[in-house]
C-alpha positions in Angstrom: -14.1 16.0 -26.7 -11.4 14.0 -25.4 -9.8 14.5 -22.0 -6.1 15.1 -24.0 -8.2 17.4 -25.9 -9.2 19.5 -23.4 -5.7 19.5 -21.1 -3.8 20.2 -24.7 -6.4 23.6 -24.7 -6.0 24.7 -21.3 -2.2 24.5 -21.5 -2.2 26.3 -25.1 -5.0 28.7 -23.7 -2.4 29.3 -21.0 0.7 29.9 -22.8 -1.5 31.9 -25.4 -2.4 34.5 -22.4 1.1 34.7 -21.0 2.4 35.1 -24.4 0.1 38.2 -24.8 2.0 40.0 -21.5 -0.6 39.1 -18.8 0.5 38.1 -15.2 1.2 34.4 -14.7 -1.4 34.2 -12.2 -3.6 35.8 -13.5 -3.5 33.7 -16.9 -3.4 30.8 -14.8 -6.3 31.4 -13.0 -8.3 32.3 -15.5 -7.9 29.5 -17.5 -8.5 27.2 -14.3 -12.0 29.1 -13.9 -13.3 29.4 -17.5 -12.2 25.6 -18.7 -14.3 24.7 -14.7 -17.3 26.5 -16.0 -17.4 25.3 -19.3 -16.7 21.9 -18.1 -19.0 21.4 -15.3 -21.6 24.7 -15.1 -21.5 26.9 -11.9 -21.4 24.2 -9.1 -17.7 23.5 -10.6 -16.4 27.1 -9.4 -15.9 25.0 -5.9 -13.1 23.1 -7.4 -10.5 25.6 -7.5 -11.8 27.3 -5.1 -11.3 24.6 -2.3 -8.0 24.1 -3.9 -6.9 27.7 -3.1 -8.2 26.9 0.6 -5.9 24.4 1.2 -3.2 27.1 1.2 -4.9 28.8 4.0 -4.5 25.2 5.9 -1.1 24.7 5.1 1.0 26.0 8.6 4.7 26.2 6.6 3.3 29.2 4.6 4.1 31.2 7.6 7.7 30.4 6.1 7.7 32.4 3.2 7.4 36.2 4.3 9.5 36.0 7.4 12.5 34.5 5.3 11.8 37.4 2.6 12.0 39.8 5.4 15.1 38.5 7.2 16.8 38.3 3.5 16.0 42.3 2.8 17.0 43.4 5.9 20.2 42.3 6.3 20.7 43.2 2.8 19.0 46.8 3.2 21.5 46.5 6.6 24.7 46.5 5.2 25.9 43.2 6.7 26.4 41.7 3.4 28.5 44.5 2.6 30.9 43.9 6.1 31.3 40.0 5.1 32.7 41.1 1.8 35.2 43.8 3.3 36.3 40.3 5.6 36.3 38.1 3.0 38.3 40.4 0.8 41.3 40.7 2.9 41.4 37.0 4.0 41.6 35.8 0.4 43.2 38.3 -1.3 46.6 37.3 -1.3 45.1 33.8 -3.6 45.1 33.7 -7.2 41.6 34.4 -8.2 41.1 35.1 -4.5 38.2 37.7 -4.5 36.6 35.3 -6.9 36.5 32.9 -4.6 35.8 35.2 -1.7 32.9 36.3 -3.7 31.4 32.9 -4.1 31.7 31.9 -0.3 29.4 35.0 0.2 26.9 34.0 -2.4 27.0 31.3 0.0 27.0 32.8 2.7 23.7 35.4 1.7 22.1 32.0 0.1 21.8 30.5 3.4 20.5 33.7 5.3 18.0 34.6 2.0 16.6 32.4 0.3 16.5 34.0 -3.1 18.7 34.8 -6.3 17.7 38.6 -6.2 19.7 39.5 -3.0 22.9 38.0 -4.1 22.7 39.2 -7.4 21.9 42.4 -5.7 24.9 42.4 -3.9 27.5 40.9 -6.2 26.6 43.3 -9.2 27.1 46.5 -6.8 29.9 45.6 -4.6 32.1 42.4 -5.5 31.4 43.5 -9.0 32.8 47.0 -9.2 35.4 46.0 -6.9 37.4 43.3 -8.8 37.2 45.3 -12.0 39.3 48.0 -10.0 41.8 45.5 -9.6 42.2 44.2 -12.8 40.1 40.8 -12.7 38.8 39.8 -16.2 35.0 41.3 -16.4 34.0 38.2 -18.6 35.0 35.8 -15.8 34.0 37.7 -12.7 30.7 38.6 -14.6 29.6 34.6 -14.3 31.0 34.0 -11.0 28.6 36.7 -9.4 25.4 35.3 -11.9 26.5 31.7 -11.2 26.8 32.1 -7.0 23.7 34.1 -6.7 21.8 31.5 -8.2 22.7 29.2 -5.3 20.3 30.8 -3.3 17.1 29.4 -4.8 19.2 25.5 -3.8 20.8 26.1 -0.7 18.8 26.1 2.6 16.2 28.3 3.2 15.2 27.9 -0.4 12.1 30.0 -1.0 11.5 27.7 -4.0 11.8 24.6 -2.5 9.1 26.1 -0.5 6.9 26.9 -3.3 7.6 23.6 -4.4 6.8 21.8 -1.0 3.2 23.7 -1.1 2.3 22.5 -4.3 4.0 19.0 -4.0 3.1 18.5 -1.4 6.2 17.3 0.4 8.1 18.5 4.0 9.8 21.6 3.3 12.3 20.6 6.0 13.5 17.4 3.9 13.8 19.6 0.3 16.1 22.0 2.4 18.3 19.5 3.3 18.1 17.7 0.4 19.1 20.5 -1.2 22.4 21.1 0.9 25.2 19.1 -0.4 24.4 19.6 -4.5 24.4 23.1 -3.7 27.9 22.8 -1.7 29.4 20.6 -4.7 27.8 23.4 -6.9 30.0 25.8 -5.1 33.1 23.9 -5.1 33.1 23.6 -8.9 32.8 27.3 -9.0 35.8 27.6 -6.8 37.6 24.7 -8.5 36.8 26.2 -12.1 38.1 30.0 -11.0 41.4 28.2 -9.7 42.3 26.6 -12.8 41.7 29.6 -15.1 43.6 31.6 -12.8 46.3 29.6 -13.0 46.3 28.9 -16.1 45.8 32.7 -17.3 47.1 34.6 -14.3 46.1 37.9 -16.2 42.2 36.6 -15.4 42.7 37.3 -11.6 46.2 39.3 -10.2 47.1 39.8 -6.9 45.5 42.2 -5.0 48.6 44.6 -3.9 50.8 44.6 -0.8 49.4 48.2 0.4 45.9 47.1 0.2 46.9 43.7 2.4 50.1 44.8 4.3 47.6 45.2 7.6 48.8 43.3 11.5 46.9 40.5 11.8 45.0 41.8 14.7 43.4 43.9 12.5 43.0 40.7 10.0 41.4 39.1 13.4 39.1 42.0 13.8 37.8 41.6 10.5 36.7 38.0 11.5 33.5 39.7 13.8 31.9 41.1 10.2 31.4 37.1 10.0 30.3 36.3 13.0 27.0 37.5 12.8 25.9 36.0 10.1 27.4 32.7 11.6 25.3 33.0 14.2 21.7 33.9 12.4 22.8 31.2 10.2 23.1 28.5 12.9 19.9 30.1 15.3 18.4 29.2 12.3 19.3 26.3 10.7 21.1 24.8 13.5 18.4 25.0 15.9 15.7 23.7 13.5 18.1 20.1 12.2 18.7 19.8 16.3 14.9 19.6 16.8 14.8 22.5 19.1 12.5 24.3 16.4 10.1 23.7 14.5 10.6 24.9 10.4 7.7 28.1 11.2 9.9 28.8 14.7 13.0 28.2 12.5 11.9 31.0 10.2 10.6 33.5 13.3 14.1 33.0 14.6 16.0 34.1 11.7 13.8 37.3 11.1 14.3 37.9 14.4 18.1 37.8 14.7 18.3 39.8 11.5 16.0 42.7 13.0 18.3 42.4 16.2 21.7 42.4 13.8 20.7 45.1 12.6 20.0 47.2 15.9 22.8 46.4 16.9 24.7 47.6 14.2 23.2 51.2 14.7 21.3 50.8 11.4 17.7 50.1 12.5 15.9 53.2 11.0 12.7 54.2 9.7 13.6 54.2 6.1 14.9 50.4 6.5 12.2 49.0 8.3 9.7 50.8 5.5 11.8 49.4 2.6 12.1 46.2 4.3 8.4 45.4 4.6 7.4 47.2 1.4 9.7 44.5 -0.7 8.8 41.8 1.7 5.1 42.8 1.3 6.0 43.1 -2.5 7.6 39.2 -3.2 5.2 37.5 -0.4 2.0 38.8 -2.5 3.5 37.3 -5.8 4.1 34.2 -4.2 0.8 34.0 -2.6 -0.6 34.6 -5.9 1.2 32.2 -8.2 0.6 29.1 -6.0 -3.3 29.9 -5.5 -3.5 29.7 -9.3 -1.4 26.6 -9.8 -3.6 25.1 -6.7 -6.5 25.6 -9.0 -5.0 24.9 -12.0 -3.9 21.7 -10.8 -7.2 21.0 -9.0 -9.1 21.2 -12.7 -6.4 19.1 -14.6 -6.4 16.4 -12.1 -10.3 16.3 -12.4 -10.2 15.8 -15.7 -7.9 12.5 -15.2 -4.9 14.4 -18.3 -2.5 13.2 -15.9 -3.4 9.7 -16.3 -3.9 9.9 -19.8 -0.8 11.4 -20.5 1.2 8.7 -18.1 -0.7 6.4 -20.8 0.7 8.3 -23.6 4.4 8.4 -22.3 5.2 4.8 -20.9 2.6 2.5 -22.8 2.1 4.4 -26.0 5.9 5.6 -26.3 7.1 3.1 -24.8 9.4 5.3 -22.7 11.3 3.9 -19.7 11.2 6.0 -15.9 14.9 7.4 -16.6 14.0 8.3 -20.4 10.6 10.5 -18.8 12.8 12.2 -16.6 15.2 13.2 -18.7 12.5 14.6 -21.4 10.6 16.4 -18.1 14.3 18.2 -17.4 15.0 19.1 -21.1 11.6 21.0 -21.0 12.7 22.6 -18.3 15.5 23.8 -19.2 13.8 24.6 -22.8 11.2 26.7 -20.6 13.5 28.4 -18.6 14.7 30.1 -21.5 11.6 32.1 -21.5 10.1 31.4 -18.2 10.6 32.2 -14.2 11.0 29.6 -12.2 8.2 30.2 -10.5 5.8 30.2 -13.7 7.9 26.9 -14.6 6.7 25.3 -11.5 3.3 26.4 -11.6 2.5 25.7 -15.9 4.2 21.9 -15.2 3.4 20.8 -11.3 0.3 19.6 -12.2 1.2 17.6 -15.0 5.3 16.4 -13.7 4.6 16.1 -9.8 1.8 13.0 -10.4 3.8 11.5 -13.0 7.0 11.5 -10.6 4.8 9.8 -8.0 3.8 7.0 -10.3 7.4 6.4 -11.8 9.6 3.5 -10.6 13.0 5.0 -10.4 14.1 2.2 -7.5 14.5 4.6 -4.7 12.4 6.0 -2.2 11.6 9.5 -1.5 11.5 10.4 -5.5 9.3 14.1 -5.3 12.1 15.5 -2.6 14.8 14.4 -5.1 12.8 15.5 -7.9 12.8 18.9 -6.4 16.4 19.0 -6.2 16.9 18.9 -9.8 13.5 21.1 -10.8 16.0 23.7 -8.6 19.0 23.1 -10.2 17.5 23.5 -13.7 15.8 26.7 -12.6 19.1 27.7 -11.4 20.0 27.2 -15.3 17.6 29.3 -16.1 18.0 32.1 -14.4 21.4 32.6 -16.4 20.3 31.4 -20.0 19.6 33.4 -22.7 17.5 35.0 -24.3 15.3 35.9 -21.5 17.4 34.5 -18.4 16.2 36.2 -15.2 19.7 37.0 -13.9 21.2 38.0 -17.0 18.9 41.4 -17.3 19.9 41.8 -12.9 23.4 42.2 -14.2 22.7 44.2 -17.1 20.7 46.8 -15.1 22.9 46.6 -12.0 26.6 46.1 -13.6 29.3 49.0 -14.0 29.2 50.7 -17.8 31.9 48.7 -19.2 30.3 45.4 -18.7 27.9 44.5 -21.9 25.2 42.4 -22.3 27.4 40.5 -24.7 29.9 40.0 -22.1 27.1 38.9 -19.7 26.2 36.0 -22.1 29.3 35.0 -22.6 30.3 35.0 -19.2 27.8 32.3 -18.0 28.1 29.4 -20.5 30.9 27.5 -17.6 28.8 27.8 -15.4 25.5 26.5 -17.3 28.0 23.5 -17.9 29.1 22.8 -14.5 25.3 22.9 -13.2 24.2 20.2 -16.2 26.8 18.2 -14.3 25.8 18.3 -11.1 22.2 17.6 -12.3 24.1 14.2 -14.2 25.7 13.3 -11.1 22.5 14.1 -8.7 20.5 12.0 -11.3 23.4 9.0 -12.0 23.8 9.5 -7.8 20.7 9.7 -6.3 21.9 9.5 -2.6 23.6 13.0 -2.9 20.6 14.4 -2.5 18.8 12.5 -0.2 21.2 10.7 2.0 21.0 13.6 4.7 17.3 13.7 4.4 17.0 10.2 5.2 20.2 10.9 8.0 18.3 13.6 9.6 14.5 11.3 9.6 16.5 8.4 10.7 
């Protein structure tokens, strides 16, 4: 039996398990252990298993819980909830103004979490239910809070850049920042596409009234504080860690620890926070954890078997394809995945086959896995909102007020499908937009 032979099995073998309901992980596993037996008798159970000990070796896996904690607890906190009351008066006398205030928290919450959940989390239950009250179109505001909550798995800290960096292999630090300005430009489309519908149908977004604004501004000013906290986790965090004054583990212990002290001094340090906290923490750490030992092992028994090589043969000598042409076909299956995959079992079914092959390409730049997991991000961001099995898209069904359908919910997010395909275009035509502030900050 041929080597393609036997990598065409375990990836059918694979998607045959996951297609049956199983766990990714454990399908994944399982088929890394039984195709290791088969292959190479008992001695070959060490292969995947000194591929899942390299995760014990890897020091940035400290990472990964304390930025899950520090995303719950301000969530579980209500700090979220005090940025939007801020951001809600200072933008509510613009068209389309809690629109936009909506997607400068999803900002905001991106760069203190880390993950899509807690700003769907939050937009779904309070931006959500709060523009409908005044009026705003439900279609439009329905993909405003799906399309900025999936900015947290791009901006800074990204918990799947993270994954990514462990299987990779590359600096976490460098995908973060890699990661910064797409997931800016991202943002300002957003804003710049809620603008022009606004003004163009001012029925999509009215005014928010005088009554609700008509406040001194010394009370506007006092609203400011609601941001200054998370401000200030933000930049203990991030700032500290681009200065060199931490390291990217100390980076992490810093934010937890300003978002457990945020919250004391808020008064809402409790018991029942600090139990819900670490049981969701506890919760999302132990799938993580899970899905990268099996794609460790996975990867471990395809590389063994040289597949990767053979299908590099198979693509550029045998197709005839060109470096540009195999990217493009590796983001089209993403996004052909994504329409009934997680990110995270995305990642894990194609790293071992994508990551080598991005190694060995030519694409006339330097640095090509960190840029590659830039747009591996952006098209999980995609999706996350695509139908028919779109991650987000069930959030907002479960979480959104009654009179928002699931209809409306699919409608809603075509714009903003759009307007991430083009940042993925100009990422790809512009390479440097992704990694001219990793190479800034190295330099």
């Amino acid at each position: 039996m041929s080597y393609e032979t036997i990598a065409l099995l375990m990836f059918a073998g694979m998607m045959l398990l996951l297609l049956t309901g199983q766990r990714v992980f454990a399908a994944i596993g399982f088929v890394a252990s039984s195709m290791v037996l088969m292959l190479y008798g008992t001695g070959g159970i060490e292969i995947p298993f000194s591929a899942a000990f390299k995760l014990f070796n890897w020091y940035p896996m400290l990472t990964l819980p304390l930025f899950i904690y520090m995303g719950y607890i301000l969530s579980e906190a209500g700090i979220a909830e005090d940025l939007y009351k801020m951001l809600h008066v200072w933008f509510g006398r613009v068209r389309g103004g809690l629109a936009i205030g909506t997607i400068f928290l999803m900002v905001i919450i991106s760069a203190m979490n880390g993950l899509s959940v807690a700003g769907m989390a939050i937009g779904a239950t309070i931006a959500l239910p709060e523009m409908l009250r005044r009026g705003y179109d439900k279609i439009l505001i329905t993909g405003v809070v799906q399309g900025g909550s999936s900015l947290g798995i791009l901006v800074p800290p990204s918990v799947v850049m993270v994954l990514y960096g462990m299987i990779a292999r590359q600096p976490v630090s460098q995908l973060w920042l890699a990661g910064v300005i797409p997931g800016l430009m991202m943002a300002a489309f957003f804003i710049v596409y809620v603008i022009v519908r606004a003004r163009m149908n001012p029925k999509l977004a009215p005014l928010v009234s005088e009554e609700e604004l008509n406040m001194p501004m010394s009370e506007k000013l006092k609203l400011l504080r609601f941001g200054i906290i998370p401000f200030l986790i933000f930049f203990l965090m991030t700032g500290l860690f681009v200065m060199g004054y931490t390291s990217l583990v100390e980076s992490s212990a810093v934010g937890a620890t300003s978002a457990t002290l945020a919250a004391i001094l808020k008064g809402r340090f409790t018991f029942s926070l600090i139990h819900e906290t670490a049981r969701k923490t506890l919760a999302i750490s132990c799938m993580f954890l899970w899905l990268i030992l099996a794609a460790l092992a996975f990867g471990a028994v395809f590389d063994g078997l040289g597949a990767v090589r053979a299908i590099e043969n198979l693509f550029i000598n045998n197709w005839q394809m060109g470096p540009w042409q195999v990217i493009i076909m590796m983001q089209l299956s993403f996004i052909v995945m994504g329409t009934f995959l997680d990110d995270t079992a995305m990642l894990v079914i194609v790293a071992p086959l994508y990551v080598p092959l991005v190694r060995l390409l030519d694409l006339g730049f330097d640095n090509q896995l960190i840029w590659f997991g830039v747009l591996y991000t952006i098209t999980c961001q995609i999706a996350y909102i695509t139908p028919p099995f779109g991650y987000n898209l069930f959030l907002m069904r479960a979480m959104a007020p009654d009179g928002v359908t699931l209809p409306d919910i699919y409608r809603s997010i075509w714009p903003f499908v759009l307007m991430m395909a083009l940042t993925i275009a100009l990422v790809m035509i512009f390479p440097q937009i992704a990694l001219w502030l990793p190479e800034l900050a190295r330099g």
